[in-house]
C-alpha positions in Angstrom: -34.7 -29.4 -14.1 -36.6 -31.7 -16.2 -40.6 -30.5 -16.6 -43.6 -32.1 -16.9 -44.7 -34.0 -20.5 -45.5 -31.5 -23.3 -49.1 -31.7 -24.4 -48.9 -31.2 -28.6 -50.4 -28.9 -30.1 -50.8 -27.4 -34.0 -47.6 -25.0 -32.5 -44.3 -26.0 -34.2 -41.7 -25.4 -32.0 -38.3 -23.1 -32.8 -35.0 -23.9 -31.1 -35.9 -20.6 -28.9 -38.9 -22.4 -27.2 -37.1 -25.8 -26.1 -35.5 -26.0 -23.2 -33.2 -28.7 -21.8 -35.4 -31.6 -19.7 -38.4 -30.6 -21.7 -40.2 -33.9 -22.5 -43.1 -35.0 -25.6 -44.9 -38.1 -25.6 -46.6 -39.1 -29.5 -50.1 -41.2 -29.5 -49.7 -44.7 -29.6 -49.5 -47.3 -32.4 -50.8 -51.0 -32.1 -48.6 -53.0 -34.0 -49.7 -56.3 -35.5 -48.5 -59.4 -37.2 -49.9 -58.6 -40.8 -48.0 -55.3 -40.7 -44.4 -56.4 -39.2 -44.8 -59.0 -42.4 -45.8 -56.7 -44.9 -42.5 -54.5 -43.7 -40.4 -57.4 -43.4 -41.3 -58.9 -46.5 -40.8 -55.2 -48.2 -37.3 -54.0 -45.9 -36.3 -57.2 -43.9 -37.1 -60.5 -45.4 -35.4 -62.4 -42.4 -37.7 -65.5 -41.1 -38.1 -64.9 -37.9 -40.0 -61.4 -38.7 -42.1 -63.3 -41.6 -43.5 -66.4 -40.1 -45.0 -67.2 -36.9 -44.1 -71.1 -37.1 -40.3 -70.4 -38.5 -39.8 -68.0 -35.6 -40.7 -70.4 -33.1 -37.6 -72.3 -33.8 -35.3 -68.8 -34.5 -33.2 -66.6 -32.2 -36.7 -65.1 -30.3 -38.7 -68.1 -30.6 -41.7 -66.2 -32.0 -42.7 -63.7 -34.3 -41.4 -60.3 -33.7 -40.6 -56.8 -35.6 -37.7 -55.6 -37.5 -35.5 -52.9 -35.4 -36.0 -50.7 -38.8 -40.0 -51.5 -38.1 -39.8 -50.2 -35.1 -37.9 -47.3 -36.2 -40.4 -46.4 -39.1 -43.3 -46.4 -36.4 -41.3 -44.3 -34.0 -40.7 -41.8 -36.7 -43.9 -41.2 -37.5 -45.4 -41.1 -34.1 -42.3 -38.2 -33.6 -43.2 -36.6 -36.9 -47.1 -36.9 -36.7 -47.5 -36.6 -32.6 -44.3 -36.6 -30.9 -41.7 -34.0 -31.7 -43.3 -30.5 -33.1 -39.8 -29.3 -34.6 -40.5 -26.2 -36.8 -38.7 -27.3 -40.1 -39.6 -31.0 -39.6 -37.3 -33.4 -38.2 -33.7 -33.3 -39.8 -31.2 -35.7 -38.1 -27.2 -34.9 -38.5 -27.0 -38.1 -36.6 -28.4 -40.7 -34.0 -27.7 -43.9 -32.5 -30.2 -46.4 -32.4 -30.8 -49.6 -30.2 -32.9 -52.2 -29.2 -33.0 -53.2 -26.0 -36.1 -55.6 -26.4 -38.3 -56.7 -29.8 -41.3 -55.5 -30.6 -44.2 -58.1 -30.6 -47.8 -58.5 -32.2 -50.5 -56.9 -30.5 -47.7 -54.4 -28.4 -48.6 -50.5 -28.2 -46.1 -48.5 -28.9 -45.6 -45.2 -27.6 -42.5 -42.5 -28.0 -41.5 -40.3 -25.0 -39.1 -37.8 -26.0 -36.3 -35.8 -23.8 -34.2 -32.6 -24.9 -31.0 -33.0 -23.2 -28.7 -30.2 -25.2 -29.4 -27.4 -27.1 -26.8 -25.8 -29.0 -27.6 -22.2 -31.2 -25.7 -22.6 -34.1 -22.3 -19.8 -34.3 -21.9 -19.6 -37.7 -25.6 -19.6 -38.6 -28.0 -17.8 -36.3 -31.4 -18.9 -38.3 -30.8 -22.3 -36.7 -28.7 -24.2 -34.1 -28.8 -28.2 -33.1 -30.9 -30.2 -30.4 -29.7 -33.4 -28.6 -32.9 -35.6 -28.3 -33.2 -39.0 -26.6 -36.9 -40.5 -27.6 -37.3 -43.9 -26.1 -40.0 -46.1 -27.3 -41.8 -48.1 -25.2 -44.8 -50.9 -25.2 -47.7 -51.2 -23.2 -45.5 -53.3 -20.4 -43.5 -49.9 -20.2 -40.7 -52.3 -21.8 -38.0 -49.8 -23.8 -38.1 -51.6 -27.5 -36.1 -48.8 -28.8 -33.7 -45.9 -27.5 -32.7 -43.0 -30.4 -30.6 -40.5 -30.0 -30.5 -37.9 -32.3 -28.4 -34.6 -33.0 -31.3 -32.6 -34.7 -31.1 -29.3 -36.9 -33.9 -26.9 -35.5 -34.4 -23.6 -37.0 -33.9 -20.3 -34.9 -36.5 -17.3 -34.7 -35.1 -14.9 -36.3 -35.6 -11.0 -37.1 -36.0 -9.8 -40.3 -33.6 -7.0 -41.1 
């Protein structure tokens, strides 16, 4: 049974207080064009993410984001907003895609879903967490669908 959004707090979260269908939304991000040229022109120098007028005759037919921008703004929504993992946020995989680009001026927003959690049997101070956080714009269009196999550390008893 999936509940209701997650407000975040201060509280880091252990792998003992998750439960499966437990959702977290981050704060949104405005993205604009200075900044998805500044990334590109640091991480992905392709044309059609670092000038408005090359774009127009490119694959989208406007400027628009690198999938890795929109990756770097999704982590840190997760890390800063999103996802209140005790530990931080340690991936042992994900899958990533891009079902639409992200534009100037969009608003981007992270909604993230627990769908497995799995207490480590060889280590009980932590276990693994199946997340899918799907980032969306202010048109509640999906730019970007993660899903990640997370480490998340265990409460544990002292001996």
């Amino acid at each position: 049974m999936a509940q209701a959004d997650t407000q975040i707090s201060d509280k880091q979260l252990y792998l003992d207080d998750l439960v499966v269908g437990q959702r977290f939304t981050s704060r949104a991000h405005v993205v604009d064009a200075t900044e998805i040229k500044a990334f590109a022109r640091q991480f992905d120098p392709q044309p059609f993410h670092l000038d408005e007028e090359t774009a127009k005759r490119a694959f989208f037919g406007e400027l628009v984001a690198s999938g890795w921008h929109t990756a770097a703004i999704t982590m840190r929504l997760l890390v800063e907003t999103g996802l209140p993992l005790a530990g931080g946020i340690i991936a042992a995989a994900r899958e990533a895609s891009w079902p639409k680009p992200t534009r100037p001026g969009d608003t981007l927003t992270v909604t993230s879903e627990i769908e497995e959690i799995m207490p480590s049997r060889s280590r009980r101070d932590r276990g693994t967490l199946k997340v899918r956080s799907k980032t969306r714009n202010q048109r509640d269009e999906i730019v970007q669908v993660l899903l990640a196999k997370l480490i998340v550390p265990r409460r544990v008893e002292r001996p």
